[in-house]
C-alpha positions as CSV (number, residue, x, y, z in Angstrom):
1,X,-28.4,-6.1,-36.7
2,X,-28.2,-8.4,-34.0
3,X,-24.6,-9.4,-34.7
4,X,-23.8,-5.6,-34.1
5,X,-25.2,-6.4,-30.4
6,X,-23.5,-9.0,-29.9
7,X,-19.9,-7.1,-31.0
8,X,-21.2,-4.2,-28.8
9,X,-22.2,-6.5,-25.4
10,X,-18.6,-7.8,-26.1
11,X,-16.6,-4.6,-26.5
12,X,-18.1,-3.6,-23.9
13,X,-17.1,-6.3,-21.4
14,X,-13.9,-6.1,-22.6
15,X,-13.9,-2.8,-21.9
16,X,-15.3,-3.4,-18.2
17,X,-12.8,-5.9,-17.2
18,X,-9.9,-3.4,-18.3
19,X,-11.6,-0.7,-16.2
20,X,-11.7,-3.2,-13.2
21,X,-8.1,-4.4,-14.0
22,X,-7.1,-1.1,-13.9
23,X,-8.9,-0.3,-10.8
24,X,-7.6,-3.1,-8.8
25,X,-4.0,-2.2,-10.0
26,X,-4.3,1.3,-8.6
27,X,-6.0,-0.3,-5.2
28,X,-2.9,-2.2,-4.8
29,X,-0.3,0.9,-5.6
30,X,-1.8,2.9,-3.6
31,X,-2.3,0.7,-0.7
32,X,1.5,-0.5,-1.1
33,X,2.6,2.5,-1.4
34,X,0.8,4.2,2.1
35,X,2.5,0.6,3.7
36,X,6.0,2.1,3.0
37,X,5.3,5.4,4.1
38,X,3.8,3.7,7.0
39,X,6.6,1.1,8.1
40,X,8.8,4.0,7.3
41,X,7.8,6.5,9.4
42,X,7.0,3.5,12.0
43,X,10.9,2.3,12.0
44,X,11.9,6.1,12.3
45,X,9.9,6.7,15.4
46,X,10.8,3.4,16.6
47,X,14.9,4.3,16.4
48,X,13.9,7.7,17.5
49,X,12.1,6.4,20.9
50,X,15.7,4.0,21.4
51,X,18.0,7.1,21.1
52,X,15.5,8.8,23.6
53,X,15.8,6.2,26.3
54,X,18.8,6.8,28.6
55,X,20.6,3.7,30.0
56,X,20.7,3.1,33.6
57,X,23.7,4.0,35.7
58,X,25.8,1.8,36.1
59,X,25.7,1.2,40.5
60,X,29.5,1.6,41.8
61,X,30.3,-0.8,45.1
62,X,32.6,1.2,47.5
């Protein structure tokens, strides 16, 4: 009987370290993924503020 402990306390911290393996492994999708949504939206905003910006004129000598 106590050998069927044993196998249970070990299945079950195998079990647990796939569960925190898969946890971490979504963490990092997930937070990789909201970074290229982010720089994304941060490089079109940045090229859309550049196309906004109108150049000096250019000052004529007569």
């Amino acid at each position: 009987m106590n050998t069927a402990w044993r196998g249970l306390r070990r299945v079950r911290s195998v079990v647990l370290r796939a569960e925190l393996a898969v946890t971490g492994a979504q963490i990092l999708f997930w937070a990789a993924l909201i970074g290229v949504v982010a720089g994304l939206a941060l490089r079109a905003w940045t090229r859309h503020r550049q196309s906004q910006a109108e150049p000096e004129a250019p000052v004529l000598a007569d």
